[in-house]
C-alpha positions in Angstrom: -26.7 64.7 18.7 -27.6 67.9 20.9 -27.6 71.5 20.2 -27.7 74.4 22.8 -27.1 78.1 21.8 -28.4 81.3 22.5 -30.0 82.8 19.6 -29.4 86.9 19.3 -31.3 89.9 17.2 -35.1 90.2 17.2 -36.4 86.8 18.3 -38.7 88.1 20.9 -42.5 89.3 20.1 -42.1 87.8 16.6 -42.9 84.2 17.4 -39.6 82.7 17.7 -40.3 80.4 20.4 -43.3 78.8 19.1 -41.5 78.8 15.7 -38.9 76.7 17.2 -41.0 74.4 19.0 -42.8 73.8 15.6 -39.4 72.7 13.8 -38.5 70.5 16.5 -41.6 68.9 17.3 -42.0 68.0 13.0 -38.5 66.4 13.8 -39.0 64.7 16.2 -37.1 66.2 18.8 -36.7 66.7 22.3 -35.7 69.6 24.3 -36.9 73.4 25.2 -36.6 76.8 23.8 -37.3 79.9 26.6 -36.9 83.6 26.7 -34.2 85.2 28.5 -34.2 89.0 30.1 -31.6 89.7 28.1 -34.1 89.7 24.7 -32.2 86.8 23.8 -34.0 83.2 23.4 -31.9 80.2 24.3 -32.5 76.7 23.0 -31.5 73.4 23.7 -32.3 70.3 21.5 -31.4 66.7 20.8 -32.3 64.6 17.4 -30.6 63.0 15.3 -27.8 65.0 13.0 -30.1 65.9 9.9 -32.8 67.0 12.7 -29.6 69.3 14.3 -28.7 70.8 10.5 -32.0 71.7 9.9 -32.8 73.6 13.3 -29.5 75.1 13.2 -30.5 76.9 10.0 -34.0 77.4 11.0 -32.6 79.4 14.0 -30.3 81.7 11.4 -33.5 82.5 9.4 -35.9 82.5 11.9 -39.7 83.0 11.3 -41.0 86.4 9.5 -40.4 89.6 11.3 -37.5 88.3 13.4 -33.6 89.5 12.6 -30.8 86.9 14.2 -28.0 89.0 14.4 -26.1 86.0 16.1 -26.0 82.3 17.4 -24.0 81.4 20.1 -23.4 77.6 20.6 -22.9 76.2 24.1 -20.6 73.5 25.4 -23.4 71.1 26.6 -27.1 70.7 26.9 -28.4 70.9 30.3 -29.9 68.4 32.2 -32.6 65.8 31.1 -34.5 67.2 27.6 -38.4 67.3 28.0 -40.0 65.2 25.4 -41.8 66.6 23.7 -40.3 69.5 22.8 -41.6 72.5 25.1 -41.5 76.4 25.5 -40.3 76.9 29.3 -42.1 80.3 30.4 
């Protein structure tokens, strides 16, 4: 099962990204998580369904000092998923 959405609010300089990459990594997923120069971060993952659920609502919370005002879920995950999970710069 994949995931791909672009996560909205105050997710960067709070962590988010390594936060993520945590989460996923504990699951045993694959995929990335990067910073965009919008202030947005955008993810893109693939485990199995209980793996999805559980970064899907990670990503609502997020880590402390971060506020997700929104996440916006993508048609499709692009390209081949890094294993493990990374933080693309």
């Amino acid at each position: 099962m994949q995931l791909h959405v672009i996560v909205r609010g105050r997710v960067q300089g709070v962590g988010f990204r390594w936060f993520v990459r945590e989460i996923a990594r504990r699951r045993g997923m694959t995929g990335w998580v990067r910073n965009l120069a919008d202030g947005s971060v955008e993810v893109a993952a693939d485990g199995d369904g209980d793996a999805i659920a559980d970064l899907r609502s990670s990503l609502r919370s997020g880590p402390p000092g971060s506020s997700v005002t929104s996440l916006d879920e993508l048609a499709s995950v692009p390209g081949e998923l890094p294993q493990p999970f990374s933080i693309l710069r």
